[in-house]
C-alpha positions in Angstrom: 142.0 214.9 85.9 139.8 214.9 88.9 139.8 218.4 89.3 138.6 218.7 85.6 135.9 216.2 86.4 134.6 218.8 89.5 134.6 221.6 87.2 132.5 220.0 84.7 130.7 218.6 87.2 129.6 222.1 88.9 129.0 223.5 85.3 126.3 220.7 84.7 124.5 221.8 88.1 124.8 225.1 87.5 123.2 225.1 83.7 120.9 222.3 84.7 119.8 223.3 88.3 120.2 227.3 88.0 121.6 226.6 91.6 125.5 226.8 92.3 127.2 223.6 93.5 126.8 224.8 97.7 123.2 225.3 97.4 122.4 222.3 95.2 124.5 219.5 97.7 122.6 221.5 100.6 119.4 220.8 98.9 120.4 217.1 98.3 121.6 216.3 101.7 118.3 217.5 103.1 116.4 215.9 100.6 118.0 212.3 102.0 117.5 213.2 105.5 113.9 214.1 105.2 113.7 210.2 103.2 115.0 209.0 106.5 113.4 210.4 108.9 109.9 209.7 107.3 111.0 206.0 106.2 111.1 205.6 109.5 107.4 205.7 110.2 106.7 202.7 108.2 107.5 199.3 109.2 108.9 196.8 106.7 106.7 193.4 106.4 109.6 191.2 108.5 109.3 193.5 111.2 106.3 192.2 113.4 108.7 188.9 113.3 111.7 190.5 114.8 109.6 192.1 117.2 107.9 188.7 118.3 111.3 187.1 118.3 112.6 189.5 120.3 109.8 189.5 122.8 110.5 186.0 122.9 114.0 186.4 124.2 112.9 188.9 126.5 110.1 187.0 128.6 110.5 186.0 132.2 112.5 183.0 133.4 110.9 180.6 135.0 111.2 180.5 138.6 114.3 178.4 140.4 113.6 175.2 141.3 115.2 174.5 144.7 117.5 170.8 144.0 118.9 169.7 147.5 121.8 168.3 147.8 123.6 167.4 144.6 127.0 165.6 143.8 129.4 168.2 141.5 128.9 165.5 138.4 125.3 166.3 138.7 126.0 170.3 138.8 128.6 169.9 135.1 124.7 168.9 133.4 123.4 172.4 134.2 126.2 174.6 132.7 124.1 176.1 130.3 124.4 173.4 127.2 121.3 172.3 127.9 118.6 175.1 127.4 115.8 173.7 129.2 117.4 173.4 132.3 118.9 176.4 134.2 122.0 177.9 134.5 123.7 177.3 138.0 127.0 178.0 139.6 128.4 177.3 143.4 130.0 179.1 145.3 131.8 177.8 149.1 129.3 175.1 148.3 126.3 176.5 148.0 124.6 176.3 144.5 122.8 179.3 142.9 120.8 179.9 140.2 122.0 182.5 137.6 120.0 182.2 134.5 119.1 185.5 134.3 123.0 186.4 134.2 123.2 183.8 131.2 124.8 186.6 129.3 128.2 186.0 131.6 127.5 182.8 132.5 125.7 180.8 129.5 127.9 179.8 126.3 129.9 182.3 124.9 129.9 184.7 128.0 133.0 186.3 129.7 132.3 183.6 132.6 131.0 180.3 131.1 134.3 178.7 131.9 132.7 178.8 135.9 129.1 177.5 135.2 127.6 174.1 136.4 130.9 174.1 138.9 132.0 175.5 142.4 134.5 178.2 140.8 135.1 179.3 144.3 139.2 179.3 144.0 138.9 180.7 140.6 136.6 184.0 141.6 139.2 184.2 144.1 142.0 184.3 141.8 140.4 185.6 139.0 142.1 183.0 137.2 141.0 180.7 134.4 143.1 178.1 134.6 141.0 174.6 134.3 143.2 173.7 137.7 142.0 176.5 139.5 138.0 175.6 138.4 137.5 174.0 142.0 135.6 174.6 144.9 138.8 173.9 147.2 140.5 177.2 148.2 143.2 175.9 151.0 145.9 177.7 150.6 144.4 181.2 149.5 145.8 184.5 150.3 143.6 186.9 152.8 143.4 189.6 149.9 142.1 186.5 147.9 139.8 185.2 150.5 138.1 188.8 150.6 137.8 188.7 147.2 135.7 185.3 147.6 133.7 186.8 150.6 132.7 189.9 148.0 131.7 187.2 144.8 129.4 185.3 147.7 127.9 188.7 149.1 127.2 189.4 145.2 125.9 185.9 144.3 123.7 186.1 147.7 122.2 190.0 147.2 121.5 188.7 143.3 120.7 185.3 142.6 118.8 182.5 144.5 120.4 179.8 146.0 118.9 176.6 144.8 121.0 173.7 146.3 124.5 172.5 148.1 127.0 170.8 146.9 126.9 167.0 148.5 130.4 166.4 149.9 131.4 162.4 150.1 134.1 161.8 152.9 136.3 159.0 152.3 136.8 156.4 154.8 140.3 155.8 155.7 142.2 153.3 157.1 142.7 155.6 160.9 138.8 155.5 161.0 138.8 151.7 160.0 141.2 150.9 163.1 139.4 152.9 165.6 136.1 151.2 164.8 138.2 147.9 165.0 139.7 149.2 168.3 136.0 150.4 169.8 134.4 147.4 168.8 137.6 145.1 170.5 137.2 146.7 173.5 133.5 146.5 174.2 133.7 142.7 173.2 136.5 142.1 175.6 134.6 144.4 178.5 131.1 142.2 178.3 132.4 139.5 179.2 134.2 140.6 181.8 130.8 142.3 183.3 129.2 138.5 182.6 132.5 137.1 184.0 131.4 137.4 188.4 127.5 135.9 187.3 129.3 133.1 185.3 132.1 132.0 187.6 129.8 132.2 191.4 128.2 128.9 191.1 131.7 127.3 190.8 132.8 128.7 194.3 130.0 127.3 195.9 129.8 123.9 194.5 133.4 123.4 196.0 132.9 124.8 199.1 129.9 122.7 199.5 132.1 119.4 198.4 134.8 120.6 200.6 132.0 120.3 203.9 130.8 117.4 202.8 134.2 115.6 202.9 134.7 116.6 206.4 131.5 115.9 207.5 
């Protein structure tokens, strides 16, 4: 059936056209390239708006705004849900700005599991378990540890660093009890620098009572 279709078919071109089937599909796929090539030199009305939009997208970041010392509940608010903030990420500690790797770091990216925390075990790793989203890496390998060292040299050479991460340090009972201990031991010592000033005019007063009585 179909091969009774293409024979009718090449008749029709041939009585129609004068040309054989070859040189009229020749003439046709030219015919839509040249339509191509010179659609191409005129720009559909929507146009100038893509091109704005994308221009949009496309203009500079603003510059990194340097944040001190920061707790790590402060650093989950800059993990990139929030668009007018930027996009940061710490590393050993040290907190740098990557918005303009928002591409692997922002929502949706290959590496937005680490932003707005210090990934520093996970680079490591290369893991993305949520345990090993931590800036703690006791414990690590040293082929794991270079691998850190190279994410830092990386993060340093590329993006600025902004902040630090602000560490609290629990106070335990040890410290409690040598602060007890310190503090026990200079009351006890005072007085017994006061003790010689405070007990002289005691020694006297009976010596002197003693004389008297012979006298």
């Amino acid at each position: 059936m179909a091969l009774q279709l293409w024979e009718t078919l090449k008749e029709a071109i041939t009585a129609y056209t004068g040309l054989s089937p070859t040189a009229f599909f020749t003439i046709l796929a030219l015919a839509l390239a040249v339509y191509h090539v010179v659609s191409g030199f005129f720009v559909s009305p929507d146009h100038p708006v893509r091109e704005r939009d994308l221009f949009k997208e496309m203009e500079p970041l603003p510059p990194p705004v340097q944040l001190g010392e920061i707790t790590e509940e402060e650093l989950k608010t800059y993990d990139g849900s929030d668009s007018k903030k930027p996009l940061l990420m710490a590393i050993k500690g040290q907190i740098y700005d990557v918005s303009q790797g928002r591409m692997f770091y922002g929502p949706g990216g290959p590496y937005a599991l680490f932003a707005g925390k210090d990934a520093s075990r996970a680079l490591a790793k290369m893991s993305f378990e949520e345990q090993d989203l931590t800036g703690d890496i006791s414990g690590l390998g040293p082929f794991e540890l270079e691998a850190l060292q190279d994410w830092e040299y990386k993060f340093m050479s590329k993006y600025t660093k902004v902040g630090t991460i602000k560490k609290t340090v629990p106070v335990t009972d040890g410290s409690s009890t040598v602060e007890t201990t310190e503090t026990t031991d200079r009351d006890i010592a005072k007085p017994a620098e006061d003790g010689p000033s405070e007990s002289l005019p005691a020694k006297p007063v009976e010596a002197t009572a003693g004389v008297d009585a012979q006298e």
